[in-house]
N, C-alpha and C positions, 0 to 999 in steps of 0.2 A: 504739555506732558510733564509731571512729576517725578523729580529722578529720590528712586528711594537713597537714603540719606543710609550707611550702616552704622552697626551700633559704634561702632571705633570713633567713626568722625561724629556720633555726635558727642563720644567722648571727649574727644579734644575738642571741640566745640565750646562743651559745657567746660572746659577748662582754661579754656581762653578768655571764654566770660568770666570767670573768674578773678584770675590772672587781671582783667581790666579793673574786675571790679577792686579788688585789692589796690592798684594803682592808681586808680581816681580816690579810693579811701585814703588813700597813703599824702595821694597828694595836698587833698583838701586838711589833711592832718600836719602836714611841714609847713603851708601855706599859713595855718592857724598859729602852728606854734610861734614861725619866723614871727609874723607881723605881734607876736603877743609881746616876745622878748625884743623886739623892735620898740615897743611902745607905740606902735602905730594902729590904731582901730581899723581894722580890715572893715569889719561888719558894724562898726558904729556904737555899738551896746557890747557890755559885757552878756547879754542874753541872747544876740546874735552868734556872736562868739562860743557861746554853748551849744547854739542852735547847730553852728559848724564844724563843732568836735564831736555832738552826736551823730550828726550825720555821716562821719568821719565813721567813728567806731561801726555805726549800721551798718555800714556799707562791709568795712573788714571786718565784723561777728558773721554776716548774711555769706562773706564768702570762706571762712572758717568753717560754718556749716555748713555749705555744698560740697568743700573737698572731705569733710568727714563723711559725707553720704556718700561720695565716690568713693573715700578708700572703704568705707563698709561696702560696698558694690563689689569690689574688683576683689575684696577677702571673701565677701562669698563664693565667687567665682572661683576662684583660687579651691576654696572647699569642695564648691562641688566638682571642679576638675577633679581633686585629688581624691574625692569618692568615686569620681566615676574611673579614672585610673586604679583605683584600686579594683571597684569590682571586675574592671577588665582583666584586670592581672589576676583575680579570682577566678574567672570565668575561663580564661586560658589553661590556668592551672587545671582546671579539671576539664575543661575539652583534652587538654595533652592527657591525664590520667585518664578518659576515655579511650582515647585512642593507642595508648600504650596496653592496655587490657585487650584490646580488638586483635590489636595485633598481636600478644602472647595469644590470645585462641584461635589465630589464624595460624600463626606459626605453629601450633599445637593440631592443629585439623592438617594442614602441608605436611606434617611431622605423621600424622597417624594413615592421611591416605600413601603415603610415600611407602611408607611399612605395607601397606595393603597391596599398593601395585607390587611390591619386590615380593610379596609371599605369591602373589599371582602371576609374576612370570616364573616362579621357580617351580610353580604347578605345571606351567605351563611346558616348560620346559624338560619337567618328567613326565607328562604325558608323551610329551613330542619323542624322549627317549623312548617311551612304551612303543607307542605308533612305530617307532626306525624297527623297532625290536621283530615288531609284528611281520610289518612290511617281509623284513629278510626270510621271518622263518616262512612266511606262504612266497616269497620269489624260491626259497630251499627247495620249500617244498615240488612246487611247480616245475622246476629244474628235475629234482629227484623224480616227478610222475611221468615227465618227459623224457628222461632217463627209462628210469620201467616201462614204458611203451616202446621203447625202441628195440629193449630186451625182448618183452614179447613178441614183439615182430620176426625178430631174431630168430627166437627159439621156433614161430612157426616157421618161417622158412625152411630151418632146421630140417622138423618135424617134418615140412611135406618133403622135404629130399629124400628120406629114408624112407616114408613111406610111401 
């Protein structure tokens, strides 16, 4: 089973190889010079000797160019973080001005039905004075018929006593 590798390590990976390859370049390049200013023929021929300071330079130009391709990598990166942070911070910006519009017209509709319920208990309220109003004068009244009936009663009594 294949364990996936992430981009990071094959980051440092690829930096490590580097990293050697530069030290094997480095090496083969002290190795050359010592044994040159030694006077001692490492490689036999002065065209060996070329053979081993080219291979020298290849090796640290080959790894000169991989860490330019990485830090070109890791700047683009950088880029499109810092694009894509930005749009986020664009896009925030105007989800919050959404939402602060929502809520001035919610706060504006809360604000107008608020006004609507207080004018409608205040209807309500002089109705319900009407209604008390009403009530009293038919309990008055009712009182007063009751009244007058007992008068009449009265007065027939009265009436048949005398007559």
């Amino acid at each position: 089973m294949e364990k996936q590798i992430s981009e990071e390590h094959k980051l440092r990976l690829r930096r490590l190889k580097i990293e050697l390859l530069v030290l094997v370049g480095l090496a083969v390049l002290s190795v050359e010079i010592f044994f040159y200013f030694k006077g001692v023929s490492f490689w036999r021929s002065v065209f060996d000797w070329l053979l081993g300071m080219s291979v020298a330079f290849v090796l640290i130009s080959y790894a000169i160019s991989e860490t330019a391709k990485i830090l070109r990598k890791e700047s683009q990166a950088k880029c499109d973080l810092e694009k894509t942070k930005s749009d986020l911070e664009s896009e925030i910006r105007k989800r919050t001005k959404e939402l602060e519009e929502a809520k001035k017209g919610l706060e504006k509709k809360v604000f107008e039905r608020t006004k609507e319920l207080e004018k409608t208990i205040e209807d309500l309220k002089e109705k319900n004075q009407q209604l008390e109003l009403i009530e009293k004068m038919v309990v008055d009244r009712e009182l007063r018929m009751v009244e007058l009936k007992e008068n009449i009663s009265n007065l027939k009594k009265i009436k048949d006593k005398k007559g």
